[in-house]
N, C-alpha and C positions, 0 to 999 in steps of 0.2 A: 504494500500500500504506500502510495505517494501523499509524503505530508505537506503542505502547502505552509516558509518558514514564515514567522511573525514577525511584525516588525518590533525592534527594539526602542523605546520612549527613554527620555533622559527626562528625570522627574523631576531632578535636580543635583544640587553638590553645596557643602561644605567645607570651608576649612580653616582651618586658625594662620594667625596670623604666623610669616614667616622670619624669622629673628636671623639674624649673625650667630654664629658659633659662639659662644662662652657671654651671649648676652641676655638677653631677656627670658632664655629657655635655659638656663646654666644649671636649672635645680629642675629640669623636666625628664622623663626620659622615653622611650618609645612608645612605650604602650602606655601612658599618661597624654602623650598630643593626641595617638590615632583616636585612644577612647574619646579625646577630646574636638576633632573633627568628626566621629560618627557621630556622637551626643548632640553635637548643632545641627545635623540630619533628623534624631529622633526628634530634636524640639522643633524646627523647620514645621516638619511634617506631623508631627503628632503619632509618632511611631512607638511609644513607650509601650511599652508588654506586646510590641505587633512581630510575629513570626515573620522573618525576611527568608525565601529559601537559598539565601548563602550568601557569607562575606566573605569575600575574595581578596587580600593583599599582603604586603609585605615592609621590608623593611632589609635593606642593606648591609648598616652598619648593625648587625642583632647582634644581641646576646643571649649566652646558650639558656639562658632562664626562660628567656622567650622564646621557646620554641614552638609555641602554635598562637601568636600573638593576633590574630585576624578574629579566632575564637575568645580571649579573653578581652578583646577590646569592645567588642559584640555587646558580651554580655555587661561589661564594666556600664556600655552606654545607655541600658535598661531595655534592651532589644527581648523579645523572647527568649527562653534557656532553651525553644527547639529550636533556634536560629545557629548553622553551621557556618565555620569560619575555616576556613583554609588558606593557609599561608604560601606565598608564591614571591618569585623574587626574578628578575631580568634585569639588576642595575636601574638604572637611571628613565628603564623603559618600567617598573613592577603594576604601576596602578594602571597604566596605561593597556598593558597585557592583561591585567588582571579583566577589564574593563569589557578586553577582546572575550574574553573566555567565559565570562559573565553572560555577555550580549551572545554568546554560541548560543548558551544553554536554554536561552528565552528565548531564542530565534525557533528552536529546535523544542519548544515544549517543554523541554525536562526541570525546567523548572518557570515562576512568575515572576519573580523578583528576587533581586538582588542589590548587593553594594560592594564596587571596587575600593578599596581605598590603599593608602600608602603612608608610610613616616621616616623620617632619619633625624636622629639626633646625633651629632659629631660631638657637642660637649657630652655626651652620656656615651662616647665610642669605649666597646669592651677594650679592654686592657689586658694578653692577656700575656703570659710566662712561656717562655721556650720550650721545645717538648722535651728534653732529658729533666726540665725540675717538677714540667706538669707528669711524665710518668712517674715520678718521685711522689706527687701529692698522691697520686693513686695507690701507688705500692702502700703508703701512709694511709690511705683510709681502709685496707684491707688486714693492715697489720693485726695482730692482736696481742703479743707480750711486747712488753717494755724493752725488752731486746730486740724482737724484729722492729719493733716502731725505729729506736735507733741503729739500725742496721742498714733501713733504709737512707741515713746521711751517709754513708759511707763513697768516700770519695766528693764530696760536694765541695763544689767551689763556690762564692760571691756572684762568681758570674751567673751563675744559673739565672739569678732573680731580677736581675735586667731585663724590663716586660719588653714586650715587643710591642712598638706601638701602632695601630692604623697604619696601613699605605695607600695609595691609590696606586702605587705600579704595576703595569700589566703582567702577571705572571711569566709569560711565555718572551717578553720583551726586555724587562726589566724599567722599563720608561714608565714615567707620567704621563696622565693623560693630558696635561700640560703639554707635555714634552712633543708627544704623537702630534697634537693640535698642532705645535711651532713646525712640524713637519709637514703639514699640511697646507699651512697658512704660506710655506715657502714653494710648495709644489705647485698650486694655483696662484702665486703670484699676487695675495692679498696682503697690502700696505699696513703697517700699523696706523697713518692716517684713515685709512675706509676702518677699523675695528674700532678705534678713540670713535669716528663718526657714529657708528651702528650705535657703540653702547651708549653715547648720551644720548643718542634719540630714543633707546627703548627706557632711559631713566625718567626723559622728559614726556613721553609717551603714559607710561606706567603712574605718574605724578598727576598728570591730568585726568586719567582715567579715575583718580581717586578723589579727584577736585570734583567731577562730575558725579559722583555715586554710582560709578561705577559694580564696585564692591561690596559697597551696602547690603546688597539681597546674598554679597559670595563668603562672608569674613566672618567667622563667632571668633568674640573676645576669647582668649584662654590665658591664664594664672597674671592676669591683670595684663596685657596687650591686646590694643585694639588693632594696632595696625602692621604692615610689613616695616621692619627696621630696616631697609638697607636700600630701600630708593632715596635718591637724588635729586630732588627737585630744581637743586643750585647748583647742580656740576656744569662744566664746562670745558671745550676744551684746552685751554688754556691749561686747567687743571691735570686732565687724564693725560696729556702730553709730556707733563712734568715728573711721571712715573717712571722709572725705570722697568726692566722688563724680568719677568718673576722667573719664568722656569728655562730661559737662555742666557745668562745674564755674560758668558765668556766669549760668542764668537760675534758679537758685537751687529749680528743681524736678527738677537731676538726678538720679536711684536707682540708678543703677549704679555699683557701687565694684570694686576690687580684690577684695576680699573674696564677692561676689558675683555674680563672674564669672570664668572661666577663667582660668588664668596662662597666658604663652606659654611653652610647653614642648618638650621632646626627649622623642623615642621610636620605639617601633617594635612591632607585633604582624604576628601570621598566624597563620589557620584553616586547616587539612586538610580538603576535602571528597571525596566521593568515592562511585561506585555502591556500593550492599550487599555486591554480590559482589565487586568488589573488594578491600571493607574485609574482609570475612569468609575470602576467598582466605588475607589476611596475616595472617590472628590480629587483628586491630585492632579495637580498641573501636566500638562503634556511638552516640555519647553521645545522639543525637539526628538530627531531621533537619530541612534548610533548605526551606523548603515554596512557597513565591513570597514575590517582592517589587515594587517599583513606584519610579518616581524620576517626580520632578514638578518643576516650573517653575511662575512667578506672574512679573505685570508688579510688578517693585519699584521700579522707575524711575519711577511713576507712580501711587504710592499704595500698593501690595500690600508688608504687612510683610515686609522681605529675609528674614528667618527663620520665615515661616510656611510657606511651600511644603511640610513636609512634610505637615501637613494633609489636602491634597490626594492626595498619593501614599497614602495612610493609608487615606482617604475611596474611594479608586478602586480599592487594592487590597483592602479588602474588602466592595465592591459586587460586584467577580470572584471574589470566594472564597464570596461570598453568607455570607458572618460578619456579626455585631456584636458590638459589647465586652461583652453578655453571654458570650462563647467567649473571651475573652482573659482567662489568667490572672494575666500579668502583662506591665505595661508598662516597655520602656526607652526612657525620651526623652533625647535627649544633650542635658546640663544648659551647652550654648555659654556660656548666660548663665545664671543662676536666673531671670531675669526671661521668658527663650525657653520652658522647660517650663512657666511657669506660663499666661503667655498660650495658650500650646497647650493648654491644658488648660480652661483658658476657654471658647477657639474652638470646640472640640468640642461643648460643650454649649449655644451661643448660638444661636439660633432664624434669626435674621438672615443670621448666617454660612453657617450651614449649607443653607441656602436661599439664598445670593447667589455664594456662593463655590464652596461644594460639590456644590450642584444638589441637594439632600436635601428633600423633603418634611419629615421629621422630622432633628431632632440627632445625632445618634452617640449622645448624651448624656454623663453626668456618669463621671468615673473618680473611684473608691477613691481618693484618694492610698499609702492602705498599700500598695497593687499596686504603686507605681512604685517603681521606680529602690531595689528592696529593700539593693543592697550599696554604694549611693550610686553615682556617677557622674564627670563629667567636673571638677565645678566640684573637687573636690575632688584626685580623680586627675590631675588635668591633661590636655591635649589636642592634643599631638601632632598636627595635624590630621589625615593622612593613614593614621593609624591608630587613629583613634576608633572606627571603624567596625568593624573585625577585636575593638580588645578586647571591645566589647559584644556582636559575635557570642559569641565564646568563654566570654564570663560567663555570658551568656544561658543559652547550652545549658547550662551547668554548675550554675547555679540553678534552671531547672525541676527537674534530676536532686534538686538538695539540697531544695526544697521539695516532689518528689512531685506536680508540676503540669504539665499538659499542653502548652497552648501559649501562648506569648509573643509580644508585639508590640512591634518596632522602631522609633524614628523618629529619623532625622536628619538636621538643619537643614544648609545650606551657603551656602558666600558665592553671590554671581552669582542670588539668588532662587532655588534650587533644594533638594531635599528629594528623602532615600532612606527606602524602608519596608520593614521587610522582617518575615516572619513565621515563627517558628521552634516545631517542634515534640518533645516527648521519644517518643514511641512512632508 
């Protein structure tokens, strides 16, 4: 039997405000923001003791405490105790995939509703010990006489207990994703003048959109913040020029500064999706709906830009949709770097690429830049990694409605050579 899939509705999304690392969120920790972004969901909506058939998200930087954190956050936020949480992770893509897999599930029946959501807190990043002193705590919690407890120091050194802290280096490369970016940003021949440009305009972007109320219907206060710390209403470039460059600072051609690229930050979002008739059953808004999306992979270990992959997933998913960027009204690229949307915006329209890369007889071609990133983006709001993905859903759908435009396109980069795409539309 042939099932006929449904459409997926965006009910809506919350999220708390997005802080600096070690500032407004310094006493927060994972599962305190996410609880704290579903909770603005349940009160949004009126969802308190209401059965969700699954919360879907993750978190990056986790620790091993939180190992099913999409279920305790659930329930933390006064959801049902029969509301399922499953914890999922892709980097810098989690809420965003999580989103994808959500809207499968309700496309396909198997369930009515659901909640992607995502969190990262860098000031609460685990911390943790080398594994010759962590097999040591374990030989120690096994032990049982006085003797083998001290048997297990035998031979220990000082060094042991030097934690290992967070990295962002790619495993298989040993680089920053800093580092990949400066590689890329040189490959495509993008100026640190066009980056200083891009990031003040999504500071000045992202400041007006706040000026206007933007936000209003997208932001719950959490642990006294109302708003994002880390937009720039008074940068300039005068200013962002005066930076030196962060993650090339020796061969004297690096473009990547502080200023034009992401802070490492805290936060938390999540999106409400759900059938028609479900949303309609509750009285619930219908803002939009999640229409497909695509997640891609590229060899970066071996030449392929770590932050181009979504490209690909872009390219692939709207070969299936039989689109082109003539149908896109507008685009959100998540601004990792200034220097990642620009090159991406390159890529698309290079002859070479698109033919080597993407299998395209012709280019995607050229985007508007007015179309992008109308209420600014990441560089400015900060990035949370695991929740990048939920806010830009949520804005998304919220700026078709405020510009009167039909459908939007997604793209977001992630660590590991990977890339989410997704396609969202108002009617």
């Amino acid at each position: 039997m042939t099932k006929t899939l449904k459409r997926v509705a965006i009910v809506g999304s919350a999220r708390i405000p997005f802080c600096r690392a070690h500032t407004g969120y310094r006493d927060e920790t994972n599962l305190s923001m996410m609880t704290g972004a579903l909770k603005g969901l349940v009160d949004k909506y009126k969802l308190k003791d209401t059965h969700i058939d699954e919360v879907m998200g993750g978190v990056v930087l986790n620790h091993s405490r939180d190992f099913n954190i999409a279920r305790e956050a659930a329930l933390n936020a006064g959801l049902a105790p029969t509301t399922p949480g499953t914890t999922v992770q892709i980097a810098c893509g989690t809420s965003l995939q999580a989103a994808l897999m959500v809207a499968s599930k309700i496309a396909t029946g198997e369930i009515e509703s659901g909640i992607a959501c995502g969190a990262d807190s860098v000031s609460d990043s685990p911390i943790v010990f080398g594994p010759k002193f962590s097999k040591r705590m374990i030989k120690l919690s096994r032990a049982k006489t006085l003797g083998q407890k001290l048997g297990v120091f035998k031979g220990f050194s000082f060094g042991e207990v030097v934690p290992n802290a967070p990295s962002t280096a790619e495993p298989r490369t040993g680089l920053s994703m800093g580092q990949h970016c400066e590689l890329m940003a040189r490959e495509w021949e993008i100026s640190r003048e066009e980056q200083d440009e891009w990031a003040l305009g999504s500071h000045h972007k992202a400041a007006k959109a706040y000026e206007e109320g933007f936000h209003d219907d997208l932001i719950v206060p959490h642990a006294g913040i109302v708003r994002d710390n880390n937009v720039r209403a008074d940068s300039s470039m005068e200013k962002l020029s005066s930076l030196k460059p962060s993650f090339d600072r020796k061969s004297g051609h690096g473009t990547l500064t502080a200023a034009n690229s992401t802070p490492l930050t805290d936060g938390a979002a999540s999106v409400l999706l759900a059938s028609e008739e479900w949303a309609k059953e509750r009285g619930l808004p219908i803002l939009g709906y999640l229409r497909t999306g695509s997640v891609s992979a590229n060899d970066f270990a071996h030449g392929d830009g770590l932050l181009m992959a979504p490209t690909i997933a872009v390219s692939d998913m709207l070969a299936r949709e039989e689109l082109s960027f003539a149908d896109i009204d507008l685009f959100e690229i998540h601004e990792a770097f200034a220097a990642v949307l620009l090159c991406t915006v390159k890529a698309f329209a290079d002859k070479t690429y698109n033919k080597e890369v993407l299998g395209r007889d012709k280019p995607l071609g050229k985007i508007d830049k007015r179309k992008i990133n109308l209420t600014g983006s990441s560089v400015a709001y900060g990035h949370p990694f695991a929740a990048t993905g939920a806010r830009i859903l949520g804005a998304t759908v919220n700026l078709l409605e405020r510009e009167k435009k039909e459908r939007a396109l997604i793209s977001v980069c992630t660590a590991g050579g990977q890339g989410v795409a997704a396609i969202v539309e108002r009617n």
